[in-house]
C-alpha positions as CSV (number, residue, x, y, z in Angstrom):
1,X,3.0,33.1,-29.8
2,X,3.0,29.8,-29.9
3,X,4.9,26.7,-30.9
4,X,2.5,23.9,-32.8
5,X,3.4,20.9,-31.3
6,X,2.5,18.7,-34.2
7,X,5.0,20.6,-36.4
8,X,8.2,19.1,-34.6
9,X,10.0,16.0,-36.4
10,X,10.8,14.0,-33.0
11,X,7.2,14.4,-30.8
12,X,9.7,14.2,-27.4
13,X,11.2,17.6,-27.8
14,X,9.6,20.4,-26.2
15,X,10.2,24.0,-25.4
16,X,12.3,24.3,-22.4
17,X,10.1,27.0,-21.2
18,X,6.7,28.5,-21.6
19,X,5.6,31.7,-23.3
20,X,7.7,34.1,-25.8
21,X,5.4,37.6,-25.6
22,X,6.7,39.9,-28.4
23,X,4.9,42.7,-29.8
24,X,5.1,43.7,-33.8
25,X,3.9,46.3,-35.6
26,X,2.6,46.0,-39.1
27,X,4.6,44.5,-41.7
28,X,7.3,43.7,-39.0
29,X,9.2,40.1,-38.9
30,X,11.2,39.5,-36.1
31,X,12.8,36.2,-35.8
32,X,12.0,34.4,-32.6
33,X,14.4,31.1,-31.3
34,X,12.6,28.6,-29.1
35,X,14.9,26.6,-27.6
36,X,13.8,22.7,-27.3
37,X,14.5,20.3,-25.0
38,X,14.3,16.6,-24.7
39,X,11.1,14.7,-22.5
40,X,10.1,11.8,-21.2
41,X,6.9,9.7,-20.7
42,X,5.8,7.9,-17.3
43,X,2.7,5.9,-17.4
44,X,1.4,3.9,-14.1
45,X,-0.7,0.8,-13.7
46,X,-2.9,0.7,-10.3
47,X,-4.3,-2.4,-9.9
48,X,-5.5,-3.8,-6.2
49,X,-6.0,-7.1,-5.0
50,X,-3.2,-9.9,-4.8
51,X,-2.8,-13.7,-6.4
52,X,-4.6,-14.1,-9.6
53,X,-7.1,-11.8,-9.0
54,X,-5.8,-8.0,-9.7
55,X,-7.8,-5.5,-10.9
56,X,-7.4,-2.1,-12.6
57,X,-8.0,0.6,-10.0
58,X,-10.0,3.1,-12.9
59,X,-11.0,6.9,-11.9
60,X,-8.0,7.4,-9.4
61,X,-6.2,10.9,-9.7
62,X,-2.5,10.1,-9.1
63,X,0.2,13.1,-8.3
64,X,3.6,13.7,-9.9
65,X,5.7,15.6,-8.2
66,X,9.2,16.5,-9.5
67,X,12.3,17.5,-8.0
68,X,11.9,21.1,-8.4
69,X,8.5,20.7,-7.1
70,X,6.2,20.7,-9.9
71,X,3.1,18.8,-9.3
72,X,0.8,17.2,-12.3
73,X,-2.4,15.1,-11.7
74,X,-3.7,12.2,-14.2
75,X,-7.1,10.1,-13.2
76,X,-6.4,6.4,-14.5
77,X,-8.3,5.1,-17.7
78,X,-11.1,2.0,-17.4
79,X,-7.7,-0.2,-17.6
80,X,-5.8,1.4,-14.9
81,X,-3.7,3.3,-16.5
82,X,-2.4,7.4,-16.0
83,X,-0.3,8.9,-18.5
84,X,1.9,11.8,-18.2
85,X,3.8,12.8,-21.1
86,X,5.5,15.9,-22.5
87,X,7.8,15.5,-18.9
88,X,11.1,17.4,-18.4
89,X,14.0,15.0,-17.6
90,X,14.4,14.7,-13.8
91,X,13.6,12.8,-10.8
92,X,9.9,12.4,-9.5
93,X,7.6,11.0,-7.0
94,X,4.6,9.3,-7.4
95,X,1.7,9.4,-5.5
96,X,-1.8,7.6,-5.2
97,X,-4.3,6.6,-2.6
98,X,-6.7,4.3,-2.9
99,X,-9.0,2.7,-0.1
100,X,-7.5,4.0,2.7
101,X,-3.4,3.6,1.6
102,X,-1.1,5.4,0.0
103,X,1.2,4.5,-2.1
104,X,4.5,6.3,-3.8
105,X,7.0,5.4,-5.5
106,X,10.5,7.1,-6.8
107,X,11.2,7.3,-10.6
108,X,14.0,9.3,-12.6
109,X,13.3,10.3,-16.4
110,X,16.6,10.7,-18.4
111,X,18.0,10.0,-21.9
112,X,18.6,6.6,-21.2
113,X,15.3,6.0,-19.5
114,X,12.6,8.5,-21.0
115,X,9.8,6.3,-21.8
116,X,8.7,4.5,-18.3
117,X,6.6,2.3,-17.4
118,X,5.2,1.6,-13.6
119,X,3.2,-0.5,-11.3
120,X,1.4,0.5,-8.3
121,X,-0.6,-1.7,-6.2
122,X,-2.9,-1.5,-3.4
């Protein structure tokens, strides 16, 4: 069973856990609550080079790692940019290399901060 994500009013709730397995038999209705949660958004710009001249750092696979230690991956756009969205509030770590040096940075999703936005520069 699943939960059709399009169908929720406010597109920042989510389940707060994956999967309900149930098995009916023909003709059966069983009522089935899916308890939503709140998420958050974090998108990061990469860019290299310093002055006036910064460019977008395109085709780089960041890491997200949260505080309960789940890890998600996003390569950056033609601009830049990685997207993660659909994220469980928390704090996180992010990660990228590029060229040689790494980069991370902390960042904490909550209801006062769920939509983030952040810079990363080699």
């Amino acid at each position: 069973m699943a939960l059709q994500l399009s169908s929720l009013e406010d597109e920042r709730l989510r389940p707060d856990r994956e999967g309900t397995r149930v098995t009916l038999r023909p003709g059966q209705v069983l009522p089935v609550p899916i308890r939503l949660a709140p998420t958050g958004t974090i998108e990061i710009r990469l860019i290299h080079g310093s002055g006036e001249r910064q460019d977008p750092v395109t085709g780089l696979v960041v890491s997200l790692t949260s505080e309960r230690g789940d890890t998600y991956q996003a390569q950056s756009d033609f601009d830049g940019y990685a997207f993660f969205d659909g994220l469980p509030f928390g704090n996180y770590i992010v990660r990228g290399k590029f060229g040689g040096v790494t980069r991370e940075q902390a960042l904490s999703l909550s209801s006062q901060a769920d939509d983030i936005l952040t810079t990363l520069r080699f």
